[in-house]
N, C-alpha and C positions, 0 to 999 in steps of 0.2 A: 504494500500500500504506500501510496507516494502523493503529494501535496507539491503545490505551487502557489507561496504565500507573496504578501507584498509586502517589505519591511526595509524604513529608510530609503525608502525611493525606490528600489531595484528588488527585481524578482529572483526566488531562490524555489528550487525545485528540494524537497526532502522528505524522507523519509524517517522513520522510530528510529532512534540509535545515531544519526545523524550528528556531525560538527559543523557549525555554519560559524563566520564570519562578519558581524555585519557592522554597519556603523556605530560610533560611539551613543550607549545611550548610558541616563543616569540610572543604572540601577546595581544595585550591590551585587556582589560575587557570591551564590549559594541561594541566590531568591528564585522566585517563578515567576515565570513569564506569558502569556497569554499574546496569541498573534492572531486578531479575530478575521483579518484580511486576507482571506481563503480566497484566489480565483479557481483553483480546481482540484478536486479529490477524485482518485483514480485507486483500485483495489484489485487492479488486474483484468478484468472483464468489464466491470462499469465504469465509466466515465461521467462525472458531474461535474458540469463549468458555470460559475457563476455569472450574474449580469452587474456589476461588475463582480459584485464578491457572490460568495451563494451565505445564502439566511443560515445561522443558527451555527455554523463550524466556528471550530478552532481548532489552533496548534497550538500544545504547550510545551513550553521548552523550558529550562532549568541555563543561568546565567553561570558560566564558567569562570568569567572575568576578563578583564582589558590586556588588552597588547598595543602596542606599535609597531605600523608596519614598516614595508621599506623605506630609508630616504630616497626621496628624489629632489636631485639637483637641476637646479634650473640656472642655466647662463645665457646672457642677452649680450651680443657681440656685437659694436659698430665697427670694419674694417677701415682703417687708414685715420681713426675719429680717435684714436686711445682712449676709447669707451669701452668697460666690461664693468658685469656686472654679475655677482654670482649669488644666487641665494637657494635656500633647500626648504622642505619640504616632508612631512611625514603625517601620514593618517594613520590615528585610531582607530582599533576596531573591539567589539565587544563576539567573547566568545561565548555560541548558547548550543548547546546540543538537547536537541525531541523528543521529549519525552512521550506523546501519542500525538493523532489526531483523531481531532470526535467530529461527527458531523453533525 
């Protein structure tokens, strides 16, 4: 059984047992989580797609805790200008692994 929720912007396809990655949110390490924006629950044979979400689902998932990810370096180069300019870059992300979904 496998789910396609919307959290933080961007969609993530999971299932039970699952580690997902997603953006920084405020919540403690060890709490629960609740993700009511279900577009589609799949069980193998049935297929249920929401208009946009479908009534009544959830996924609940259990918060693992924060990391940082990669840096990214950003440089803005004018040639012949002796302009440079360098600066970096790194996103948070919060880790939640599934504990079911219910429809």
């Amino acid at each position: 059984m496998y789910a396609v929720v919307f959290c933080g912007g961007k969609q993530y396809k999971v299932s039970e047992g699952d580690v997902i990655s997603v953006d920084l949110m405020e919540t403690e390490a060890g709490s629960e989580f609740e993700i009511k924006d279900v577009l589609l629950i799949s069980d193998g044979t049935n297929i249920k797609v929401g208009t946009p979400y479908i009534e009544g689902a959830k996924v609940t998932a259990k918060v693992l805790g924060a990391h940082g990810g990669e840096k990214i370096k950003i440089v803005k180069f004018r040639r012949r200008k002796h302009h440079q300019k360098v600066t970096g870059h790194r996103q948070w992300y919060t880790d939640l692994t599934i504990t079911g979904i219910h429809q």
